[in-house]
N, C-alpha and C positions, 0 to 999 in steps of 0.2 A: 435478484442477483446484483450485488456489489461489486465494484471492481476496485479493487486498492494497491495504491504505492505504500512500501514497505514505510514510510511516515506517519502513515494511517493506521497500520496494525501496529505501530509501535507507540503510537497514544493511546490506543486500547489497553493496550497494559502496561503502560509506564506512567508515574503522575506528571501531569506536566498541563499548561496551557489548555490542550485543546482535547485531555483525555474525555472531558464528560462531554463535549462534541461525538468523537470519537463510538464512545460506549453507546450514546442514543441513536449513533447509527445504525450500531451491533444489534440493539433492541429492537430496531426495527424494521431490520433485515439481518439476518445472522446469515445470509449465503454468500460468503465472502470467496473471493477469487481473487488469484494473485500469480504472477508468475514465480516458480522456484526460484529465483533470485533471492526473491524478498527477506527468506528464511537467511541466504547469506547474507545481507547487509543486516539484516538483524543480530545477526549472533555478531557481527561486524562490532555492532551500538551496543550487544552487552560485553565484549572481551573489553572494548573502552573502559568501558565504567566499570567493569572490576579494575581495570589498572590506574585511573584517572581517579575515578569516585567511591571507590571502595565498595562498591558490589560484590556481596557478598557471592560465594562462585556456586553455592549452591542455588540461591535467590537468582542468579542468571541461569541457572539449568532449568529452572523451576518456570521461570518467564519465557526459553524458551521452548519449554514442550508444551505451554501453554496454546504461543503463536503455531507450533506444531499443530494441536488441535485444531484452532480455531480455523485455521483453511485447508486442514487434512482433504475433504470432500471437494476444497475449489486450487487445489494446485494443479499448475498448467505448468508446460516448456516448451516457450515460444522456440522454435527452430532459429537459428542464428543467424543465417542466411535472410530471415525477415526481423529480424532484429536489426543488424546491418542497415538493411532498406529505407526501414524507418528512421535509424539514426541519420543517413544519409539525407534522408526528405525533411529532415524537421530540426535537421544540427543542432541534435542531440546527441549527449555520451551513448554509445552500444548499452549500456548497462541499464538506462533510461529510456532505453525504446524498447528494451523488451516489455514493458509495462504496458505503455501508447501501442504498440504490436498487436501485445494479447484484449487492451480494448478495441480495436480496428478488427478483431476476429471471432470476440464474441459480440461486434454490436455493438460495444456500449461505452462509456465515460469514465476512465480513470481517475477515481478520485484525489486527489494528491492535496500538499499542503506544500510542493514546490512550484514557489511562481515562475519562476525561472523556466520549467514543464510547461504549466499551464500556458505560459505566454508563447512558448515554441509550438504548442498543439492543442490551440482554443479548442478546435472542432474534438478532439480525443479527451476532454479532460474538463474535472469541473474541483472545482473547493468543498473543502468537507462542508461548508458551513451550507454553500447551494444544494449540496447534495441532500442535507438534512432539512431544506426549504423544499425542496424540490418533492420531497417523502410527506412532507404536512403537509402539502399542498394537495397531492393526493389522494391521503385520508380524509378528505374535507368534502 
């Protein structure tokens, strides 16, 4: 099980810097969980880019029933009241703790590519790049 910030599902399917990061972590564990947020700040990242970058609007429907898929099976909603909580403990945005939330609920490490996260909730959160060290490290 994977736990990911909507930065992480969105190098999975966007080209960019850290997609092939991204994808080798998909390959190596495709049980991705995220909380429903994610889907809106994603669809958030493609309304931009059709109006900024000329993303085509079907190429954005298409990218996001993708991320649809890809965590159909690991969508979660953190209750907001622990959303709150967390924002509160860790001064972070409400929109950002439900993330660090639903890792503190399953267990486990939010992967993220927000330092700005990371640095507010070392113990909830690690970098795609540790997390992809962390997976060979294992296999070995």
């Amino acid at each position: 099980m994977v736990i990911v910030d909507t930065n992480v599902l969105a190098y999975a399917l966007l080209d960019g810097d850290r997609t092939r990061d991204a994808q080798a972590l998909l390959l190596a564990d495709d049980d991705w969980h995220t909380d429903s947020f994610a889907l809106v700040e994603f669809s958030n990242l493609l309304a931009t880019s059709i109006r900024v970058r000329g993303l085509a609007p079907a190429v954005a429907d298409g990218l996001l029933a993708a991320a649809e898929e890809l965590v159909s099976g690991g969508m979660h909603t953190v209750p907001h009241a622990a959303a709150l909580t967390m924002a509160t403990r860790c001064a972070v945005s409400a929109c950002d703790a439900r993330f660090l939330a639903l890792a503190d609920e399953l267990g486990g490490r939010l992967i993220t590519e927000d330092l700005r996260l990371r640095n507010a909730a070392p113990g909830l959160t690690r970098s795609l790049a540790a997390a992809l060290e962390e997976m060979l490290a294992q296999e070995r």
